[in-house]
NULO-5654 format. One record per residue (C-alpha): residue in one letter; x, z, y. Coordinates in steps of 0.2 Angstrom, whole numbers, plus 5000, padded with zeros to 4 digits. Each point is the difference from the previous one (the first is absolute). Layout:
BEGIN
AXZY ...
//
This chain:
BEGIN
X482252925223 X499350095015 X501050005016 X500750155006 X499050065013 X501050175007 X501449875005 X499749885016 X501149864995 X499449984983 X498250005009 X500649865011 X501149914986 X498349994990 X499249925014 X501549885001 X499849964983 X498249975000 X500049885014 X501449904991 X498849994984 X498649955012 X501249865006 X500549954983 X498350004989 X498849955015 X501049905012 X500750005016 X498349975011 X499250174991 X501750085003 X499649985020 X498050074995 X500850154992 X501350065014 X498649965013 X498950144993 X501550124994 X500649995019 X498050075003 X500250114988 X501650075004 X499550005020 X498250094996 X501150124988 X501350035013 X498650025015 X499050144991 X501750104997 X500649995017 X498050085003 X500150134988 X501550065007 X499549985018 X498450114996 X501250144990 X501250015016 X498550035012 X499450124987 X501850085003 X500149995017 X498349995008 X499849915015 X501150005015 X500050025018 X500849815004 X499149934986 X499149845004 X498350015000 X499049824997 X498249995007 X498649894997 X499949905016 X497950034997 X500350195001 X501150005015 X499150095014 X501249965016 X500249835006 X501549914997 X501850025011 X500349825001 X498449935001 X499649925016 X498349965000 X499349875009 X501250055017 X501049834996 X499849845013 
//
């Protein structure tokens, strides 16, 4: 039988199960394999949602007077505040 997939925790019971069965039919050495690449998995899966809704709430708002703004240091056209040169002793 399929999992449910319109319902989160039978989503995450299934992955529970599996893991178990892993556990069980391929011992506990591919059990620590398996969760080591389900936690990349579930990190890269949560990282690209956390993007995609970044992107739709600039969509939504557009950018912002005290946004921060990142620059590459190689595009930078004024010298830097704290940089003291070659004034030290």
């Amino acid at each position: 039988m399929a999992p449910e997939t319109n319902n989160p925790n039978h989503v995450i019971g299934d992955i529970f199960r599996r893991l178990a069965a892993c556990r069980e039919s391929l011992g506990e050495d591919s059990l620590v394999k398996v969760a080591a690449a389900v936690r990349v998995a579930l990190g890269t899966a949560v990282l690209q949602e956390a993007e995609r809704r970044a992107a739709a709430l600039a969509e939504r708002t557009g950018p912002r007077p005290r946004d921060v703004r990142v620059t590459a240091w190689a595009r930078r056209t004024g010298g830097d505040p704290y940089d003291v040169g070659d004034d030290l002793p």
